[in-house]
C-alpha positions in Angstrom: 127.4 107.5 111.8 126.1 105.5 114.6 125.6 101.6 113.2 122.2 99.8 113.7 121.9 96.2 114.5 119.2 94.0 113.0 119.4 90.3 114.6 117.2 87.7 113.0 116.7 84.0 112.1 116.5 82.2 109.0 115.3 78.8 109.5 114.8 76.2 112.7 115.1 72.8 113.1 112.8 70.9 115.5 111.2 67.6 116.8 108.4 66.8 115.0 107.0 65.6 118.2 107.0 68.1 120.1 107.9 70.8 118.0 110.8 71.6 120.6 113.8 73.4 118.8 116.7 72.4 119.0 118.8 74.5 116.2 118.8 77.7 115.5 120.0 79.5 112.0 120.4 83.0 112.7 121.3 86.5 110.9 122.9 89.3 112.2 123.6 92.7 110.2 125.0 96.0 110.6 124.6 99.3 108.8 125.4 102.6 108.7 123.5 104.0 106.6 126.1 104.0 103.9 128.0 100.7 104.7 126.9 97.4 105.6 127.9 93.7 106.9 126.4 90.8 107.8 126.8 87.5 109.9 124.8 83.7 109.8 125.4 81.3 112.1 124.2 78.4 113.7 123.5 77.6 117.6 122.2 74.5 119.0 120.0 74.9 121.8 119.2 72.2 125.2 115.5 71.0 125.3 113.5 73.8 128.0 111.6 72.3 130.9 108.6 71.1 130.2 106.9 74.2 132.2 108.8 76.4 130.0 108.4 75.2 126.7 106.3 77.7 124.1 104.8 75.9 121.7 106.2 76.0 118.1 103.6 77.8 116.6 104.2 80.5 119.4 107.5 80.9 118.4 108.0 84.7 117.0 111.4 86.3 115.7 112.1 88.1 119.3 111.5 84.8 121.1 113.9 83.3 119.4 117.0 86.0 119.0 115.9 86.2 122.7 117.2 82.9 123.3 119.9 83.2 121.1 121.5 86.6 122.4 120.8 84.7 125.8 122.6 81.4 125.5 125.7 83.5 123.4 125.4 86.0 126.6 126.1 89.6 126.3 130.0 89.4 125.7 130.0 87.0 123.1 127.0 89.3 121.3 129.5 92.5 121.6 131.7 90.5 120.2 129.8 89.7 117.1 128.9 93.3 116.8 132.1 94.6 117.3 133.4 92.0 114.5 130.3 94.0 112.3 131.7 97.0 113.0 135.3 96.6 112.5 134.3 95.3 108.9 132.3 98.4 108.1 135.0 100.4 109.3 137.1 98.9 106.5 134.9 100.1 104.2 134.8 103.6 105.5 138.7 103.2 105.3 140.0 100.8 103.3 143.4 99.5 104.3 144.0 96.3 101.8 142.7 96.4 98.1 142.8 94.4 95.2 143.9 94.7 91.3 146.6 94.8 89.2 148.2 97.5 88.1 148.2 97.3 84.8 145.2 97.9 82.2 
């Protein structure tokens, strides 16, 4: 089954100020319809010229994963979702477990 991607973000932190944001705490998860995995991270971002900056209460979930797929670049995000993948290929087909084998 072909896996889905859902990026998103869980919380910002910004200047009070100016309500410029300067950390981002993003989500990423993968399914299959059967299987699933999931990522969080965190990814500091440089202030945007003054001419470019949208104010905070602008800010929407595609904005922001925007930024974030754009400052990781589109390696580093095939990466991650290859990394997704690879984990819900190892559920499809185990190749470690857990136990004892004893009752």
């Amino acid at each position: 089954m072909a896996i889905t991607y859902q990026w998103g973000v869980a919380n910002l932190e910004r200047q009070l100020a100016d309500g410029i944001v300067y950390t981002v705490h993003y989500t990423i998860s993968a399914d299959d319809g059967t299987y699933a995995s999931s990522a969080y991270g965190s990814l500091g971002l440089e202030a945007p010229d003054e001419d470019d900056a949208i104010p905070y209460a602008q800010l929407t979930p595609e904005i922001v994963t925007g930024w974030v797929k754009d400052k990781f670049g589109d390696e580093k995000v095939a990466e991650i979702e290859a990394a997704l993948a690879a984990q819900i290929e190892q559920q499809r087909s185990p190749t470690t477990g857990t136990g004892v084998p004893w009752s």
